[in-house]
C-alpha positions in Angstrom: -192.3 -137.5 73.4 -192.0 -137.5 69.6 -195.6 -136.1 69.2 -194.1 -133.0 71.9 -190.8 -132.4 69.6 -192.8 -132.5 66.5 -195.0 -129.8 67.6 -192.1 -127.8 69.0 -190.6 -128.0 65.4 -193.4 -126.6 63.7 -194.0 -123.8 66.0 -190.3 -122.6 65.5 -190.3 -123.6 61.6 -193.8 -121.1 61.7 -192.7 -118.1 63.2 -190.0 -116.3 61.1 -192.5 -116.9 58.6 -195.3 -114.7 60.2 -192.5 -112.3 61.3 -191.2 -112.0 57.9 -195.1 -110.5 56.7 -194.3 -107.5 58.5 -192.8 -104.3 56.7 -191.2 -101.4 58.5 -190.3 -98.2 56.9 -187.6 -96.2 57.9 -187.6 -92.1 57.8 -185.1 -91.0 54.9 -184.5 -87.7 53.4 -186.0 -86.7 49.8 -182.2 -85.6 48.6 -180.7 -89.2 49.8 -183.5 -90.9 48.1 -182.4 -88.9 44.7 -178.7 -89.9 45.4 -180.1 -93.6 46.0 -182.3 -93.5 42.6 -179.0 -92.2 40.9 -176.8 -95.4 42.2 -179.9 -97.5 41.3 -180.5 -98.9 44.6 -184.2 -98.2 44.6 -186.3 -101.4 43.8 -189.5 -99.8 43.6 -191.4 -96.3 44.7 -195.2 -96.0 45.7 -196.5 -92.3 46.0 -199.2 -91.6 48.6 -199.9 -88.2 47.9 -201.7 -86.4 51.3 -203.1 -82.5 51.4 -200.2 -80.7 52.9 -197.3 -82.8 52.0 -197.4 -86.7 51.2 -194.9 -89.6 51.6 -193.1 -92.0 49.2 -192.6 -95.8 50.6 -189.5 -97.0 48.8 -187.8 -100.2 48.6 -184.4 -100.8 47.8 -182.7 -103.9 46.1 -181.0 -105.1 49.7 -184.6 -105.4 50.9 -184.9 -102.5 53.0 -188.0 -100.1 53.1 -188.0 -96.1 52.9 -190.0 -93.6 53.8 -189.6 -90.0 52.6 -192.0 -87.1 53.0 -192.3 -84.7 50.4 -194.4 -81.7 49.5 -197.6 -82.5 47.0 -196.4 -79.8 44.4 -193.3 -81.6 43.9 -195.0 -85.0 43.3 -195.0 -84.5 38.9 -191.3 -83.8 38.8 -190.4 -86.6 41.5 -191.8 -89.5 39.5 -190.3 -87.9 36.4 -187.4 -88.6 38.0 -188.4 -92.2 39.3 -189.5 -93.0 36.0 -186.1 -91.8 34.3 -184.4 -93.8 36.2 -186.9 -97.1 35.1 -187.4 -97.8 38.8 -191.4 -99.2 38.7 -193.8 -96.2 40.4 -197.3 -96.8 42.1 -199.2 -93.7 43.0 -201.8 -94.7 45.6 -205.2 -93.2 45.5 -206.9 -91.8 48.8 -209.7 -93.5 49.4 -213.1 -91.5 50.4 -214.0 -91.3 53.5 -217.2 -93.1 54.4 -219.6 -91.1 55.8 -220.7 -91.1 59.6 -223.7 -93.5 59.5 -227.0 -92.6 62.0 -227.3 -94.5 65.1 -230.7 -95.6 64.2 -230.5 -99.3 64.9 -228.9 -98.2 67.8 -232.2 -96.1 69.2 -234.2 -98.8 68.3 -232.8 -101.4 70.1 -232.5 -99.0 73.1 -236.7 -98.6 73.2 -237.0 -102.2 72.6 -235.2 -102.6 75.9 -236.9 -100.0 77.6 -240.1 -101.5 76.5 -239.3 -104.6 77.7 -238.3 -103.1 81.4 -241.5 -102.1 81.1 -243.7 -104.5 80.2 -241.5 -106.7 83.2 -242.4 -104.2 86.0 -245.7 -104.3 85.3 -246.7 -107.6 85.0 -244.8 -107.6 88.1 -246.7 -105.2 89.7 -249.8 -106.4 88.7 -249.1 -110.2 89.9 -248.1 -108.7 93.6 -251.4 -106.5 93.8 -253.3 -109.7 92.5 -251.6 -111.6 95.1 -252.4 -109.2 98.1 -255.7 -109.1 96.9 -256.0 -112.7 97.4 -254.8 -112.9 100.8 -256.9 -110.2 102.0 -259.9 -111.7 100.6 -258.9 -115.0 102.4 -260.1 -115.6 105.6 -257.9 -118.1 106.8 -254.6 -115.9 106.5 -256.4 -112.9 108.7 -255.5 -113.4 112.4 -254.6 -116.9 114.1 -253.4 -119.2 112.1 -256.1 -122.1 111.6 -255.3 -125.3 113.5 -255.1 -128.3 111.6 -258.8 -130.5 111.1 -258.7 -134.4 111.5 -261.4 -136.7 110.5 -261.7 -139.9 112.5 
């Protein structure tokens, strides 16, 4: 019984832990993030500049999380303005994309199965048309069965 309430304790002492890893972002506006920055509210600003537009994850001091799209040729002037306000700024860097890699272990384990279907049905065959041979050749197994011999 103590063993059972021991492990009940840890599994509830474990999970806000695991659910406290997790960060959601909320969807903000670029002009209330500027108001924000001006009241000092912002803890922190990561850029993640994309090809069209790209979005800022913010986090504020009362331990929400931001997000706020904005277009790519206003990035320079937006973390002037982060900066200004000595609020900490990461700008993230895309990574490249790997390139598609050929399927070519991929072929050849496809012809080494193939090859061993093959090499299967054929010793296959080969051991039935053996094995017919046999029986043909045998002249026991043509016609009436053979009755059984007894030496006295």
């Amino acid at each position: 019984m103590a063993a059972l309430a021991m492990c009940l304790m840890l599994a509830l002492a474990a999970t806000p832990a695991s659910a406290a890893t997790a960060v959601h972002y909320q969807a903000e506006s670029l002009p209330a993030l500027k108001e924000q920055l001006a009241r000092h509210e912002v803890h922190a600003v990561s850029f993640h500049p994309g090809t069209p537009q790209g979005h800022i994850h913010a986090s504020m001091n009362n331990g929400q999380h931001m997000t706020v799209l904005y277009a790519t040729s206003e990035q320079a002037a937006l973390v002037a303005l982060v900066r200004a306000d000595g609020t900490p700024v990461a700008i993230a860097k895309a990574k490249a994309k790997a390139a598609a890699k050929p399927h070519k272990l991929r072929y050849i384990a496809g012809g080494i199965v193939v090859v061993v279907i093959l090499v299967v049905a054929a010793v296959l065959l080969v051991d039935r048309r053996r094995k017919l041979g046999e029986e043909a050749d045998d002249p026991s197994s043509a016609g009436a069965p053979a009755e059984p011999t007894t030496d006295p």
